[in-house]
N, C-alpha and C positions, 0 to 999 in steps of 0.2 A: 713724438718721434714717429710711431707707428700711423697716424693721423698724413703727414708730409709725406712720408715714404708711399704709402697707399696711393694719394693723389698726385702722385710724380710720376706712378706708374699708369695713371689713365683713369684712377676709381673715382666716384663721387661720395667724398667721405664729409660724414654729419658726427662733430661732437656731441658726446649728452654730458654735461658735467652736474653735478648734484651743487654745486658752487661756481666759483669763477676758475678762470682756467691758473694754473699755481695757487693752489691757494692756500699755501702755505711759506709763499713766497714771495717778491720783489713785486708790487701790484703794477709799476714801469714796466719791469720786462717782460712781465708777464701781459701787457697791451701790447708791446713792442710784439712780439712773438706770433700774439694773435693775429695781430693789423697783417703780416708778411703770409702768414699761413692764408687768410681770407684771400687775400691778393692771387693765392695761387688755388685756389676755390673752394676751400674747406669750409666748410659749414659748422659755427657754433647754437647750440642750446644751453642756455645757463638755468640753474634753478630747478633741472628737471628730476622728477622719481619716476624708474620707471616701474609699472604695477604689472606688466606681463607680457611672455615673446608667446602669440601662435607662430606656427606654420601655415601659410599660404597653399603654397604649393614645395611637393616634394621634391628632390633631385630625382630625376628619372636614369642619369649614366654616371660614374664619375669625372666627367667632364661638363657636369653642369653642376650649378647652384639651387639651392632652394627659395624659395619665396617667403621672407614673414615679415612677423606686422607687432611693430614694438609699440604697447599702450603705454603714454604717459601723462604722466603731471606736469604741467609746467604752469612757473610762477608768474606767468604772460598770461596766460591762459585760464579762466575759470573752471571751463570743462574738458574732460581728458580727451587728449589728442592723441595720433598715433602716428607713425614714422616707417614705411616698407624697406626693407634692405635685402640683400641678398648673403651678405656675412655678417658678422656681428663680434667684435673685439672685444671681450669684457678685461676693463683694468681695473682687480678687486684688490690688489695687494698679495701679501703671500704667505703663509704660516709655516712655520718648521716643520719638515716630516721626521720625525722622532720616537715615534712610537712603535714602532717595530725594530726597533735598534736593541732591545734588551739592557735599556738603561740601570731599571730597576736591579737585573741583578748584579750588574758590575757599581751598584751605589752610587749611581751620578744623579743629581736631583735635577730636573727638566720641568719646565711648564708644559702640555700638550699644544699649545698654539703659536710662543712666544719661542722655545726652544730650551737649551740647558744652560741651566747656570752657571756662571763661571766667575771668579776674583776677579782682583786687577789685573795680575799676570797670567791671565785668561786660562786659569786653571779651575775644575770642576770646583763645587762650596762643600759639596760631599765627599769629595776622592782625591784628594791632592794627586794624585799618580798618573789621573787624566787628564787632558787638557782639549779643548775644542774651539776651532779656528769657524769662519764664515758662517753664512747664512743659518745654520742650523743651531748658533747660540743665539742664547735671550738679548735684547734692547743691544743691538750693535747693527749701525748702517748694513745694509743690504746692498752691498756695493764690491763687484768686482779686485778694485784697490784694497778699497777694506780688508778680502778675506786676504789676497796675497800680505800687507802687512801683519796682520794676526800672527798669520805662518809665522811671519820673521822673528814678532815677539816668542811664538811657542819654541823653534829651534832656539832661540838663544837661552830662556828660560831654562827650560828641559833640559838642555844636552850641555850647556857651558857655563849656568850658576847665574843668569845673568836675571836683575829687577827691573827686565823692560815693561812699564806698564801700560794697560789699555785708555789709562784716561791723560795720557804723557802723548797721544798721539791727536794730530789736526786736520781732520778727513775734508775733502773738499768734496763737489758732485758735480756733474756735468749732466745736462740733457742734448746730445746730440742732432736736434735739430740743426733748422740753416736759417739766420744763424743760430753757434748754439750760447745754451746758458748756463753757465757755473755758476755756485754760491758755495760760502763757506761761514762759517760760523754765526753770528747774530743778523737777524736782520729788522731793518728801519720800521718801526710802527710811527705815520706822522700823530697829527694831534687830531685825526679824527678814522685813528685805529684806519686806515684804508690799506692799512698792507700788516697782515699779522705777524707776531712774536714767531720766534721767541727774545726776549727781552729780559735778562734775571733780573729780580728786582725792582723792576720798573726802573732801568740802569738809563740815564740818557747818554748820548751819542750827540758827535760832530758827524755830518757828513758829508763826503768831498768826492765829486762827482765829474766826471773826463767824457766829453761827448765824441765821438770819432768820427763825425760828419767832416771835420777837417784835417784830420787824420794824413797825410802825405801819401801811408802806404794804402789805407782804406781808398783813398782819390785812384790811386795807380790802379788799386786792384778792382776799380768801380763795385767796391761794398760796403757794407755796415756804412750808411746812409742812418740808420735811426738806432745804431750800437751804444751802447756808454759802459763806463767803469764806476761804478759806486763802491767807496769804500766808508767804513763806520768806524770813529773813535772813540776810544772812552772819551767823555764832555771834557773841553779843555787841557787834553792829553795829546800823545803822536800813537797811542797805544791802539795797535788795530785789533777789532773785536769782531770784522766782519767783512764782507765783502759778496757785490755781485757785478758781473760782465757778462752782457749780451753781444755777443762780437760771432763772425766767424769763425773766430780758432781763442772762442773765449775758454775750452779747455787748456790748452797750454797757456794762457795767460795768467789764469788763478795760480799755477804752483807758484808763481814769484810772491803771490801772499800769503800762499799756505808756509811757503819757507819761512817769510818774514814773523808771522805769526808764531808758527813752532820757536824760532829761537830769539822772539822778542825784541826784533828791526822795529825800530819804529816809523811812521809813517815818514817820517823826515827823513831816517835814513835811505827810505827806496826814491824818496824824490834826489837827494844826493848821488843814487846810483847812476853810472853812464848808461844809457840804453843807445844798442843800435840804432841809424836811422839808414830808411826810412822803417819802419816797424810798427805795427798794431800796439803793441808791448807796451810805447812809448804813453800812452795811454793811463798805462799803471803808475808811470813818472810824475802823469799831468795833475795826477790825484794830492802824490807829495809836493809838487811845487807849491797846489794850492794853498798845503797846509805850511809851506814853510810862508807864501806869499802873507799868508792872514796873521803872522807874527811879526812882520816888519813894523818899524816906529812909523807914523805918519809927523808929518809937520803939521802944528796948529796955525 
């Protein structure tokens, strides 16, 4: 996101990834994304460590930059290379600040990096009487929607008796780029692992796949030229287990599987659904027609 936005405003911006770029994700969209981002001058580095930032030169006002000089490894490369910049983006992840909250003495048990722990009805393990919503609990998306849903489970929890729980909920994510990329639940490892887990199990999957190069509304709106909708079945089921969309407005497109998913549509049912036309959306349809198409009798 921050890579795009940079280079939209005038910057020459250089990826360094320690891996490939998602890589914990859709290793398609995660090309697709690349390919658009390069096009608009982004520079990648894959494989790279970096071993240390000098300073060059100092800022002299604050309307200037500094000058430094990023050493690195790269797996291109035998010997360490280095890379000048004048700002420097680090995306290291995030840890819960909780340690000056006085957890201890109100008896909420906390990890110091990971945050505090909580039930299913996202109530503390040590203090039923607490409960704690977003970013600052343990092993729960770090996600905007996320903590807003929390809340909802804690108000109803708390105050009206109610057993909404946390693993009762179907979190989707979006990366805001252009275009952008949602995913949601399991995703595709082929048979030579090029796109990683998670996979419970070693669970196989169908998957049915909607391109929107011919797309009606994508033609009108001259985009998503290289977008698709992949979704994942259990093997031989309409049971969706997963899904990813690279599209322009592939955030509003995923809730139609987060829905389907939370209340058990099956894949067949959303290709049965009427979708607007002309619409990006219809994409999601294209997924279920395929799976109703691949059940039809053939003639011998």
């Amino acid at each position: 996101e921050m890579a795009q936005a940079f280079a939209s405003f005038g910057s020459e911006v250089t990826v360094l990834q320690r891996s490939r770029l998602l890589s914990r994700g859709d290793e398609e969209a995660a090309e697709a994304i690349k390919q658009t981002l390069e096009k608009e001058g982004v520079k990648f580095l894959s494989g790279v460590s970096v071993n240390e930032v000098t300073t060059i030169k100092e800022a002299t006002n604050n309307d200037d930059l500094p000058l430094m000089s990023v050493s690195l490894s790269c797996a291109e490369h035998t010997e360490p290379t280095s890379l000048d910049c004048e700002c420097l983006l680090l995306a290291l992840g995030r840890t819960a600040n909780v340690d000056s909250l006085g957890l201890e003495s109100a008896g909420v048990d906390f990890h110091p990096s990971t945050g505090i722990l909580v039930n299913d009805f996202s109530q503390s393990v040590s203090n039923s009487d607490v409960y704690a919503v977003g970013d600052c609990v343990s092993d729960v998306f770090r996600l905007t929607h996320m903590s807003g849903e929390m809340a909802k489970v804690v108000v109803q929890n708390a105050l009206f008796k109610g057993q909404w729980r946390l693993s009762s909920l179907v979190i989707p994510a979006v990366m805001y780029t252009d275009p952008e990329y949602a995913t949601i639940g399991k995703i595709y490892v082929d048979e030579n692992d090029n796109v990683v887990s998670p996979i419970e199990n070693n669970e196989e999957v169908d998957v049915y796949k909607a391109e929107l190069q011919h797309n009606d509304r994508a033609i009108l709106d001259s985009s998503d030229k290289t977008s698709f909708v992949k979704i994942l079945c259990k093997k031989g089921t309409g049971t969706i287990v997963g899904c990813t969309i690279v599209s322009s407005r592939a955030g509003e497109m995923i809730n139609e599987v987060t829905l389907a998913m939370k209340h058990d549509i099956s894949l067949e049912g959303v290709g049965r659904n009427i979708h607007s036309y002309p619409t990006l959306g219809e994409a999601v349809m294209g997924c279920g027609i395929q799976f109703i198409n691949s059940r039809w009798e053939t003639m011998n």
